[in-house]
N, C-alpha and C positions, 0 to 999 in steps of 0.2 A: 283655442290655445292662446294664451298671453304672449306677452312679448318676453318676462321670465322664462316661459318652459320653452318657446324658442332658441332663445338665447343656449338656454343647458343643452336644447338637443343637439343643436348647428355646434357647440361645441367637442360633445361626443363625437360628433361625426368629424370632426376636423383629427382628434384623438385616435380613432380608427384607423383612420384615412393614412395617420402618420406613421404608425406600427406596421402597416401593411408594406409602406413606400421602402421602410428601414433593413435594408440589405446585411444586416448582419455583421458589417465590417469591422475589424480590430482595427482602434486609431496604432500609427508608429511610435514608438517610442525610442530612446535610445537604447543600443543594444549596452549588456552589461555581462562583465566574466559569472560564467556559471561553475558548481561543482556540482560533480555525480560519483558519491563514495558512498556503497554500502557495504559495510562490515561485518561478513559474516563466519561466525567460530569455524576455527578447522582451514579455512581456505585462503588464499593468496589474497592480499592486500592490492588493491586497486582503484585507481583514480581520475575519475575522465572528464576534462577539462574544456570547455565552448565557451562561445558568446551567445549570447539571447537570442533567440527570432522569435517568427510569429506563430502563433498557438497553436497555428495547423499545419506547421512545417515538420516534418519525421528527417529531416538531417540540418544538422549546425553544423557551422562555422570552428573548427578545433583550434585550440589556442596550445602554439608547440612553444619547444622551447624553453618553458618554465624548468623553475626550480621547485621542487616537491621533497619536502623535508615530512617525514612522522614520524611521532614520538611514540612509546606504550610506556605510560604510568610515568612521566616527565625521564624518560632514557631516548634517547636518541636512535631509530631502527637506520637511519642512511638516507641519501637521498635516493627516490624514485626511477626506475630511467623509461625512459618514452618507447614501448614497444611498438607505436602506432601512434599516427597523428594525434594528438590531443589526449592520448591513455598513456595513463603513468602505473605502473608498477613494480612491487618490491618485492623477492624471493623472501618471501615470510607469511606465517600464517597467523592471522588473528585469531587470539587468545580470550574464552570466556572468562567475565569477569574481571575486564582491565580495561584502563581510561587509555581513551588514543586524542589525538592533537594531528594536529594538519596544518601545515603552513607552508604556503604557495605564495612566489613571487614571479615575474614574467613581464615581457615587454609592456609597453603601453601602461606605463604606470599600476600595472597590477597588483596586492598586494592583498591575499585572501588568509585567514584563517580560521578555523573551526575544532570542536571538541565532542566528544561522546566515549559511549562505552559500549563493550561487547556483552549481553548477560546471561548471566546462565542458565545452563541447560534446567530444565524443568523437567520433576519429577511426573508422571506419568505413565498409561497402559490405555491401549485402546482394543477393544473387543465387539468380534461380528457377531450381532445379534439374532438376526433373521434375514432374508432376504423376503420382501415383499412381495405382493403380486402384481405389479405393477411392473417391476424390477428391479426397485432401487437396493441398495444393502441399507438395511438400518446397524449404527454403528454406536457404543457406548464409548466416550472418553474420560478417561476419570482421571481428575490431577487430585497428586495427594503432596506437595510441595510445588510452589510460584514463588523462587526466589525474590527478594525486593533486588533493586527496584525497575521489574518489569512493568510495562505502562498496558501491554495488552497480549491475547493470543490471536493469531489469525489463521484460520482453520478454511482450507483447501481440501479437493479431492480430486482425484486424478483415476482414467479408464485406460487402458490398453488401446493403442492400434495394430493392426498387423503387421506392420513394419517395425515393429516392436518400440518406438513410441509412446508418449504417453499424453494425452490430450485432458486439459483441463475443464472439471465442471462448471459448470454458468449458473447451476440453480439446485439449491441446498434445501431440505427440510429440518426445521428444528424449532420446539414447541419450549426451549428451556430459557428461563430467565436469565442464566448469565449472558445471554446474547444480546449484542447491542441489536435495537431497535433503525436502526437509521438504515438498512437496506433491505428492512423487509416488509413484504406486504400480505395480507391477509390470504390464501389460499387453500381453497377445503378439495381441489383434484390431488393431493400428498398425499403419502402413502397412510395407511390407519394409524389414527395416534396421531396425525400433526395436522396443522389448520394455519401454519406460517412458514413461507418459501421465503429465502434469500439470496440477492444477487450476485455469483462471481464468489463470496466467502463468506464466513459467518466470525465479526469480530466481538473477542468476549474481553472487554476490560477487566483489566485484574483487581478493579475494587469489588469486582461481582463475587469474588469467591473469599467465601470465610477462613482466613487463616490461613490462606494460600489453597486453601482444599475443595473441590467442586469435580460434580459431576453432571454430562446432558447426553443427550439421545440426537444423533442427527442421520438424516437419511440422504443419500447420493447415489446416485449410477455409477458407481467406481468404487474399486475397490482398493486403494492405495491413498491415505490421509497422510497430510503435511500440517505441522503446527510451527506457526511462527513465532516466537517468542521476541518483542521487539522493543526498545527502547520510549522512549516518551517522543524523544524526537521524530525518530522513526515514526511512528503512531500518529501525530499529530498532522505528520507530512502527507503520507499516504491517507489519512482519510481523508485530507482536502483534495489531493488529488484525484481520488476516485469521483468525488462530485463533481469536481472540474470535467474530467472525461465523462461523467454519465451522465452530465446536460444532452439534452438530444433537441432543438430547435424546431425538430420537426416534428415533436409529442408537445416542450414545452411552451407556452406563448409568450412572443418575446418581451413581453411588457412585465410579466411575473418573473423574470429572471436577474438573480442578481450575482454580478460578478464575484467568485469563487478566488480568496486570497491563500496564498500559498505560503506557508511557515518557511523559516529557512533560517538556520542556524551557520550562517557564513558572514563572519564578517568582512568588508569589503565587496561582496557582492551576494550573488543566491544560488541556492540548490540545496542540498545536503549530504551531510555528512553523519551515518549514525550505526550502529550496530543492532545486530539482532542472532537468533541463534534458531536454526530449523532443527526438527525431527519430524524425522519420517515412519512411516505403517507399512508394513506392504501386506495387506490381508488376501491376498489371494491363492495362498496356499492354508497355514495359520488360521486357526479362529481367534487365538492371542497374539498380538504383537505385541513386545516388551521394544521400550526404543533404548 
């Protein structure tokens, strides 16, 4: 062996040696005002308001005391009031297909604003096809109207527990092209007819469908489907987010990973702020659900 392939190997192993030592820590940063609004038609207006921590913290810091102003369609709904540390809400219910505005100000130099819209309800029917032998339900959903300008649908399902409850699926079948690709992986144990599992949801961007119109086939262990109808921002947000949470360290190698940036449409600081509009199935009586 030369002193060349020495040299590459003793470097490799130096390379190793480093990745292994590398404890996985988040550097500090400074913290910064957060927003957490999401907008959904039909329901009370809500706004909850922190500072930054670190990525593996499940409780911040609440930032009281603010002033929270929103508008719908530049009118003025009132200010917010703080029913809870750092949660601001208004006795009003967001409206599909209207622009909303946020504007927060608060100690420590704060001073955040943000924009979106609610959008509307989407024309569809979802219908139980078969139940499998395996035992998932296979289920048609067919949109025959996707108002613009939706940015995506994001398509859940939900089982029963005995406490009446209802527990959300982790793994979807579905073989159809409007489906984005980015959470699924190739799986031939699905029920007959599919050969692709997806993780947690099955998101269908609305440039998949022709004219607003499309139809697919999906298969779940539940009999109760949720379709999300969400904003661009919205859309943008939460897919980063989902990759962010479904790094796992201990599947990934930490040298192949690279850090997952999170959109945020707030000016003055981060978070979001965005609308979207659900409907729901309940097929467990029904073999037609009209939403």
């Amino acid at each position: 062996m030369g002193r060349l392939q020495l040299l590459v190997t003793w470097c490799i192993i130096c390379c190793l040696f480093g990745c292994i030592e590398y404890d996985g820590g988040f550097p500090l940063t400074e913290k910064i005002p957060v927003v957490n609004g999401v907008l959904m038609a039909d329901s009370v207006i809500a706004v909850q308001l922190s500072w930054s921590g670190h990525p593996d913290s499940t409780r911040f810091e609440p930032i009281g005391d603010a002033r929270v102003e929103l508008f719908e369609n530049d009118e003025s709904l009132g200010l917010a009031k703080e029913w809870n540390p750092g949660n601001y809400r208004l006795p009003h219910l967001a409206s599909a297909n209207k622009h909303y505005r946020l504007s927060v100000s608060a100690p420590q130099g704060i001073a955040m604003s943000a924009e979106d819209f609610v959008p509307q309800k989407p024309d569809m029917t979802c219908t139980l096809i078969r139940k499998d032998e395996w035992g998932e339900n296979v289920f048609e959903l067919e949109v025959s109207a996707l108002p613009d300008p939706i940015s995506a649908l994001y398509i859940y399902a939900y089982s029963p527990n005995e406490d009446g409850s209802w527990e959300q699926s982790d793994m979807y079948y579905c073989n159809s092209p409007l489906a984005d690709s980015f959470n699924r992986a190739h799986n031939s144990m699905g029920p007959d007819g599919f050969s692709y599992s997806f993780d947690l949801f099955v998101r269908c961007p609305a440039e998949g469908f022709i004219n607003g119109k499309g139809s697919l086939l999906l298969a779940a262990d539940a009999n109760r489907i949720q379709v999300i109808a969400v904003s661009e921002t919205f859309d943008l947000y939460y897919k980063a987010a989902f990759w962010q949470r479904y790094y796992d360290p201990e599947i990934q190698l930490p040298f192949t990973w690279q850090a997952i940036h999170l959109p945020s449409n707030i000016e003055g600081g981060a978070g979001l702020f965005a609308g979207m509009f659900v409907v729901e199935f309940d097929l467990s009586q029904p073999e037609v659900a009209e939403n």
